[in-house]
Structures are given as C-alpha cells and as structure tokens.
C-alpha positions in Angstrom: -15.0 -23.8 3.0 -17.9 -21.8 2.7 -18.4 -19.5 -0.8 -20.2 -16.2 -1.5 -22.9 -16.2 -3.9 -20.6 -14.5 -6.2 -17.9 -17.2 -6.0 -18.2 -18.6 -9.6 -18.3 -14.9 -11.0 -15.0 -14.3 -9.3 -13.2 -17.6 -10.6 -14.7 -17.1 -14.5 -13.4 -13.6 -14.0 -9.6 -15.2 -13.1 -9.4 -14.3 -9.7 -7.5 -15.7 -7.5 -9.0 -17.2 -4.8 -7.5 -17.8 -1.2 -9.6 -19.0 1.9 -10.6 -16.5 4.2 -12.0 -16.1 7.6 -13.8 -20.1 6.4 -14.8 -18.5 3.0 -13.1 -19.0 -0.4 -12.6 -15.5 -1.4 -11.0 -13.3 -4.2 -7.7 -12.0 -2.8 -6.5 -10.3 -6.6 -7.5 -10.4 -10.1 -4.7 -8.3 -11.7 -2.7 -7.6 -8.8 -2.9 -5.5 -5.4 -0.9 -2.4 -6.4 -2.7 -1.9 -9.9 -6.5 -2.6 -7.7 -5.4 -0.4 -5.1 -4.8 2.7 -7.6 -7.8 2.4 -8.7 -9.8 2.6 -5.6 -7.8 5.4 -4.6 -8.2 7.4 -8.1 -11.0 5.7 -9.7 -13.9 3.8 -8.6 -13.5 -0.6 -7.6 -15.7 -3.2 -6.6 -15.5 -5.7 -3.4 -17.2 -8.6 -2.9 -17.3 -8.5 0.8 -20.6 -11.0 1.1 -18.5 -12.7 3.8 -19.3 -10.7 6.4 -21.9 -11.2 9.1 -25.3 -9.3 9.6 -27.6 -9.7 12.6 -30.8 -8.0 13.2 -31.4 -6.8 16.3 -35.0 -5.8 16.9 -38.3 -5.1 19.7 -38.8 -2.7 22.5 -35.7 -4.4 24.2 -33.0 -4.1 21.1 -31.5 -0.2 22.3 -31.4 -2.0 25.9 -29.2 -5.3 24.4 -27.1 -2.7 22.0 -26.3 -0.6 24.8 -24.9 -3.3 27.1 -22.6 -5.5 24.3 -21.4 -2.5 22.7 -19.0 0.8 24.0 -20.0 3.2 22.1 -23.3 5.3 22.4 -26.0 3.9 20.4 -28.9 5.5 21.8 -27.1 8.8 19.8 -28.4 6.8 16.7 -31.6 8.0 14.6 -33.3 6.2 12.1 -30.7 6.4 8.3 -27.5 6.8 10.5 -25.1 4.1 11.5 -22.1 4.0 14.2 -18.3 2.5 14.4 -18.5 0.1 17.8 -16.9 -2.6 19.7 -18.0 -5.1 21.7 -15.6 -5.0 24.8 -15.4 -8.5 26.6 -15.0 -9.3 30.1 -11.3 -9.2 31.0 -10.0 -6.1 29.5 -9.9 -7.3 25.2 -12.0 -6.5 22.0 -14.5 -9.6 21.2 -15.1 -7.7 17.5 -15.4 -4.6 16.2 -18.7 -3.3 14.1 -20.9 -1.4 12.6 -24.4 -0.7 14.3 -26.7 0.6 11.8 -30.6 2.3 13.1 -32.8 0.7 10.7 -36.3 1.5 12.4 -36.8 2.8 15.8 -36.9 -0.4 17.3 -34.8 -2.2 14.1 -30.6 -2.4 14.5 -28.4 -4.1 11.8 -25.0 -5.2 13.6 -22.3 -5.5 10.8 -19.1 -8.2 12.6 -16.1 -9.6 10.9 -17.0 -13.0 9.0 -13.9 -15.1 11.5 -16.2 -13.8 14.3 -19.7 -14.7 13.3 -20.3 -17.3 15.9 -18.0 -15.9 18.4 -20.0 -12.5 18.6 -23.2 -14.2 18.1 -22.7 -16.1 21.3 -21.5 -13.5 23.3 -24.5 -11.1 22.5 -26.7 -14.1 23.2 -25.0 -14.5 26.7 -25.9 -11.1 27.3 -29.3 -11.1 26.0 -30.8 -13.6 28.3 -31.4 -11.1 30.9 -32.6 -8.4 28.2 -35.0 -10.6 25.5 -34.4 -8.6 22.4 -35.3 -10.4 19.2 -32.4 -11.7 17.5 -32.0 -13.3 13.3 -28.9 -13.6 12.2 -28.9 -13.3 8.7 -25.4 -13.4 7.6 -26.1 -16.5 5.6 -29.3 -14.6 3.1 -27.2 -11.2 2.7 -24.6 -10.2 0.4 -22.4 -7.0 0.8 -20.8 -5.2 -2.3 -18.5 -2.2 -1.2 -18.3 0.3 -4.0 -15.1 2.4 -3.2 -13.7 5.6 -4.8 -13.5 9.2 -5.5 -16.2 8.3 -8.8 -18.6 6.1 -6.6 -21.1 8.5 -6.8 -21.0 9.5 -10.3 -20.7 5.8 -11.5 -23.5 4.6 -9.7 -26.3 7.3 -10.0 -27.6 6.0 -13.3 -28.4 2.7 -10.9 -30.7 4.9 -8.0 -33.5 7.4 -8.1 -32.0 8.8 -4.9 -29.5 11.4 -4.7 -26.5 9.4 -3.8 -24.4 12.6 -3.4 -26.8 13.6 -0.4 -25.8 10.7 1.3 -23.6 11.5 4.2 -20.9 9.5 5.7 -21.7 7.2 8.0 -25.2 7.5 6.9 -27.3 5.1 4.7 -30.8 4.7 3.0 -32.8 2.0 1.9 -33.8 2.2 -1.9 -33.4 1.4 -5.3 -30.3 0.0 -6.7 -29.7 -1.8 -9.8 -33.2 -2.2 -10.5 -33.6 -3.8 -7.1 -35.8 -2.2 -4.7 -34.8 -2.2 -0.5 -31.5 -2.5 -1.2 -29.6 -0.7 2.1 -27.0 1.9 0.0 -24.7 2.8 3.3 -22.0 5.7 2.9 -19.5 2.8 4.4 -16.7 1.2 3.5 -13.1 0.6 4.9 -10.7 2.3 2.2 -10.6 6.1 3.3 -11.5 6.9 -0.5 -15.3 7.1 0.1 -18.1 5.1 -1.9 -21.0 3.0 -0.8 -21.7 -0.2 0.5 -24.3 -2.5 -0.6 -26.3 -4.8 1.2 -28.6 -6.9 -0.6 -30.0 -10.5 -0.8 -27.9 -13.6 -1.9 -30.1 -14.2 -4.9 -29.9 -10.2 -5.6 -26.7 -9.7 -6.0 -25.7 -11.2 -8.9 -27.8 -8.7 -10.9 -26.3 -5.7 -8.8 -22.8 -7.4 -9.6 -23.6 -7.1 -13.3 -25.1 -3.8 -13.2 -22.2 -2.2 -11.2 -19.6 -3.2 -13.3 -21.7 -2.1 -16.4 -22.5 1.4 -14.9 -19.2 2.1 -13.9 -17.6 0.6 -17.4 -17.0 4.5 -18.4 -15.6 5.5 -15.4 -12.9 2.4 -15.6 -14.5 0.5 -12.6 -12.8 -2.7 -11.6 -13.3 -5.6 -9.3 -10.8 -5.9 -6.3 -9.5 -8.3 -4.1 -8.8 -8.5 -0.1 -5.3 -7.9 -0.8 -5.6 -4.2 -2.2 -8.7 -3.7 0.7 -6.1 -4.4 3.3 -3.5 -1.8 1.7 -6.0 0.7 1.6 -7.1 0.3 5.1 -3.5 0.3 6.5 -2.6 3.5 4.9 -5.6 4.8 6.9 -4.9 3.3 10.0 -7.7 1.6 10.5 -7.7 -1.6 13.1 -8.4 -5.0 11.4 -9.3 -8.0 14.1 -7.3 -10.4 14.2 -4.2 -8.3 13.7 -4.5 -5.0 15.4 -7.4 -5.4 18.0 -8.3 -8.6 19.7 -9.3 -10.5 22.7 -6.3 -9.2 24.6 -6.0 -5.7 23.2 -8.1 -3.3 24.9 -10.3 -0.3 23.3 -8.2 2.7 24.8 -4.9 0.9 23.7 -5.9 0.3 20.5 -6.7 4.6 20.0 -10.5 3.3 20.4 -11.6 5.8 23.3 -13.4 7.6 20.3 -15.9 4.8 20.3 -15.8 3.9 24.3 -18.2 6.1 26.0 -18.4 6.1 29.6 -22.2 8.1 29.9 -23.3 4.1 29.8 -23.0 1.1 32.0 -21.6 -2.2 29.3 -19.3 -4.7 29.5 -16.3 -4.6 31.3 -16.8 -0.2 31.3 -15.9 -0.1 35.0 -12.3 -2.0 34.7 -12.1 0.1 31.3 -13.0 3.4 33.0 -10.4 2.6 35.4 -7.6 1.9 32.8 -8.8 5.2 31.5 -7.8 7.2 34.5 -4.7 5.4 35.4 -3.3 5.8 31.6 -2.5 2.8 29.2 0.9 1.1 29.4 1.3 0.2 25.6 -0.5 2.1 22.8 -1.8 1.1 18.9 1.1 3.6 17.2 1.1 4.1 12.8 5.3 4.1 11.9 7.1 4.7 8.7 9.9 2.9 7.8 12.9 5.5 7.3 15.0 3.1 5.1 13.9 0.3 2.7 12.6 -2.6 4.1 8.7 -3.9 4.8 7.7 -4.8 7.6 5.1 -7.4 8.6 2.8 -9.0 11.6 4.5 -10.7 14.4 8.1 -8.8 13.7 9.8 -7.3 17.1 9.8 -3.3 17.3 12.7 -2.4 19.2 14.5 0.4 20.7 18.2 2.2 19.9 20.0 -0.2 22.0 18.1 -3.4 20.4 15.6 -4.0 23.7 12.1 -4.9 22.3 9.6 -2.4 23.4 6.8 -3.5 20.9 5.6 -5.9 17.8 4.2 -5.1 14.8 0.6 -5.8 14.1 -0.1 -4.7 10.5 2.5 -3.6 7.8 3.0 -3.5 4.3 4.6 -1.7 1.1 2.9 1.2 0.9 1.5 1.5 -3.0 0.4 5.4 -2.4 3.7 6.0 -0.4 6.2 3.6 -2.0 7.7 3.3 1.2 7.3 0.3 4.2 3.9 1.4 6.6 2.8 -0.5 9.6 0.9 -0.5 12.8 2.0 -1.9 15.9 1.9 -1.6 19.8 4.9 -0.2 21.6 5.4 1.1 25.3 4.4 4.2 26.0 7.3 5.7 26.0 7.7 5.3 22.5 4.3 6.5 21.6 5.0 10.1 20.5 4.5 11.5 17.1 7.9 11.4 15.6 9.6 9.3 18.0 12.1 6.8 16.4 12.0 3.3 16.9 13.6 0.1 15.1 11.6 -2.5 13.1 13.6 -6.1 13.3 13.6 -7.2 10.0 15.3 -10.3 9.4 18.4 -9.6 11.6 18.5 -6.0 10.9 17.1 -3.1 12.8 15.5 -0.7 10.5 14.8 2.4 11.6 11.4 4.2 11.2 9.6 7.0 12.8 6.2 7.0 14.6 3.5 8.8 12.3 -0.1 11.0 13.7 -2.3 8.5 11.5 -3.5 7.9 8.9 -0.7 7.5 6.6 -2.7 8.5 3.4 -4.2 12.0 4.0 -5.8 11.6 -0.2 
C-alpha cells in the first residue's frame, strides 16, 4: 500500500483511512454528508496526491498526444488544459484525463492513480513509432484540490496572482503558499469550482498547512473520497472504473464532446463508424421516484421486469435528499424523462431518467 506524503497529517487529523486505487487514503474525517455541504457552500480541501502525472515533452509530444488521445489537443495554447480519453483498440476507454499545455513543446497528462501503469504502457506502445520524451512523475508530485464557491477568496492572501482571473479549465504557474512554480489549475471534479494544486511531495506539507490556515475564516475543511464522489455524481461526471472502462466506449458513455473526428488516433475509424450507425446502449443520469438508493452493479429494468440496463454509479443524494445514479440502458430507454425501474433488493423502484447533471448549484 503505497501512502501520499500527507498520509500522517490525515491520520493525526482522525481520518479515516481506506485503501484506494493501491494508496492508503482519507475516505472521511467527520462524515460525507457534513464534507460534502461544505464543498458545495463553503470552501474544502482534498488530498488527491494519488493521482498520476506524466510529462510529455520535445518537438514529437503534440504528435504522441494527438494519436493516444480523442480529443483535439493541438486546440491547446500555452496556460489552458483539456478533458480527454485515451480510446483503446477494440471499441473501450483505457482512462480518462486531463492534458494540460505547459510550454509549447511541454504537456502534463493528469490519469487516474488505478491506471498509472496501465496508461503509461499504452502511451509507450504508441510512442515507439513517434519518440516523444516521456518522465513520469507521479511519484515527486502532489495534488491538493481546493473546492468551493470561497476558493478564491480563501486563497488570495496565499498568491500574488489574480486567482479570480483564472478561467476554467485554465491554469498558471506561480506562487502559492510561499512556494514559487506551483501549477494553480481552475480544475477540480466537484462542479462547485476552486483550484487544484500541483506541487512537489516535499512542498506540500507547507501548502497543506497554509491552506487550512488561510481558509480558517472562511470555515475551510479537509475532505475525504467519499464526499468527492457525491459531489461528482450529482454532476454527472464519469469516474473509471465505474462508469467508463475498457469495454465502454466514448460515444456511449455521452463522451462525443471530447472525441473529435478532424484527427486520425486510436481506434477513431471503428469509433467514427459507431458514430454514424448510432450507439445501442447509452451512459443515462436517473432519479429515484420513491425511497430507495441505488448502487453499482444493481439491474435497471423495464415495466414488465426485463433488464434493459445496470447501474454504474449511485448514491443518496446529500443536495437532493433523494437516491441519484448513473447507469447504461438500451436506447430505447434513453430519453429525458423516460421511466425505468432500479432492482433494489427484490423490489423494482421506479425512477425517471434526468438531462444531467443532477445538481444545477
């Protein structure tokens, strides 16, 4: 089990402390409904150091990026960074990312931590051909996502740059926390805006400490994975593993957004082709209409109790009080406020299908 450099702060704190994607993380301190209001009214703090960062870099990088990923990074300039996938060969998701334009010839690729090696063997595979200059450095970095409607105003007394200018989906590289070169990226995963961090392991204890003291006054917390998965869900945001994976492919999972045909990558003919014949199943958001919560794995079925789907995320909603989940269903069953059934236990709840996200803040 591999730990953060955070890990002792987190158990002196009281966390509690699950493994996670080969990590021992924080999953709660004082529990996910009470972490999850404050993210979405106040300002939190994640320790998300687990994740994996590669640089990507030379006169061949744009070449390498272009080939692994689907969507169109050649759109990138420097201070601006892109939502991507890297498509495999036979149809599925390898991982899904974050490309970031560092320099002109300088990408940072942001992958789930349970993919590290996975996605770092794939792009390898690819880049014999190419020759761009690889590092991965997801073992010196540490990520801190800083999430919440009083983000900015927290953290300015930590920066000499405007962090209000700072668009979303746009980053810069500064001073944090009496750090300098800290990336300060308009990131995160929770739909309630805020910053993410990246910043050397032997950095960001001090940014840690800083953080919470900045954002003392504005009732800033630390937060576990639990309340960062109920905030993604109630945006409808894919998580591997769950929602998108090697069999799932982009244009099921609602990805076309990020699949751009203008390019020749992986597997983009046989996607192209899906494309234009039409998907079979599709990524829906439901509600559930009655009480009950449903979660991964349960059967989503139709009036007269034939399956037509499964769920792939769902939890109590704390915003919505009320059962949300995400899940793949035929077609058929696709449309915004169709009804469909969730088999919970031996019941079949009924719930309607939603136009995402869930949480519309």
């Amino acid at each position: 089990m591999k730990n953060t450099a955070l890990t002792g702060v987190h158990e002196s704190l009281g966390a509690k402390m699950v493994p996670f994607a080969g990590y021992n993380m924080p999953v709660s301190y004082e529990g996910v409904n009470v972490e999850h209001e404050t993210v979405r009214n106040g300002v939190g703090v994640f320790d998300v150091s687990h994740m994996g960062e590669f640089l990507i870099e030379g006169p061949k990088a744009l070449e390498l990026i272009q080939k692994v990923t689907s969507n169109d990074a050649s759109k990138l300039t420097v201070g601006k960074a892109q939502y991507s996938c890297f498509p495999n060969e036979t149809g599925g998701i390898v991982d899904d990312l974050i490309v970031y334009k560092v320099k002109e010839e300088t990408y940072l690729l942001v992958v789930n931590a349970s993919n590290i090696e996975k996605d770092w063997a794939h792009i390898s595979k690819y880049n014999e051909g190419i020759g761009a200059e690889m590092r991965n450095l997801s073992d010196v970095y540490s990520l801190l996502a800083i999430q919440g409607p009083k983000a900015v105003e927290a953290m300015q007394s930590l920066s000499s740059i405007d962090l209000a200018s700072i668009k979303f989906y746009n980053f810069v590289v500064g001073d944090f926390a009496g750090i300098e070169h800290v990336i300060i990226s308009a990131t995160g995963y929770t739909g309630s805006g805020g910053f993410e961090i990246y910043c050397k392991n032997s950095e960001v204890e001090q940014v840690w400490s800083r953080v919470l003291e900045a954002g003392a006054d504005f009732g800033i917390k630390p937060i576990g994975l639990a309340a960062r998965d109920t905030l993604r869900l109630e945006m409808g945001y894919c998580l591997y593993g769950n929602d998108i994976d090697d069999t799932t492919s982009p244009l099921e999972a609602g990805l076309g957004w990020i699949t751009k045909f203008t390019k020749d990558f992986v597997n983009s003919k046989a996607l192209a082709a899906q494309k234009e014949a039409g998907v079979t199943k599709k990524l829906v958001g439901f509600e559930i209409t009655e009480r009950g919560i449903p979660r991964q794995g349960y059967d989503i079925v139709d009036a007269d109790g034939n399956t037509i789907g499964n769920v792939t995320s769902g939890t109590m909603s704390p915003s919505l009080e009320k059962g949300i989940g995400l899940g793949y269903v035929s077609k058929d069953f696709s449309q915004v406020d169709s009804e469909v059934f969730i088999q919970i236990r031996k019941k079949s709840v009924p719930a309607t299908i939603i136009k995402l996200p869930f949480y519309k803040g």
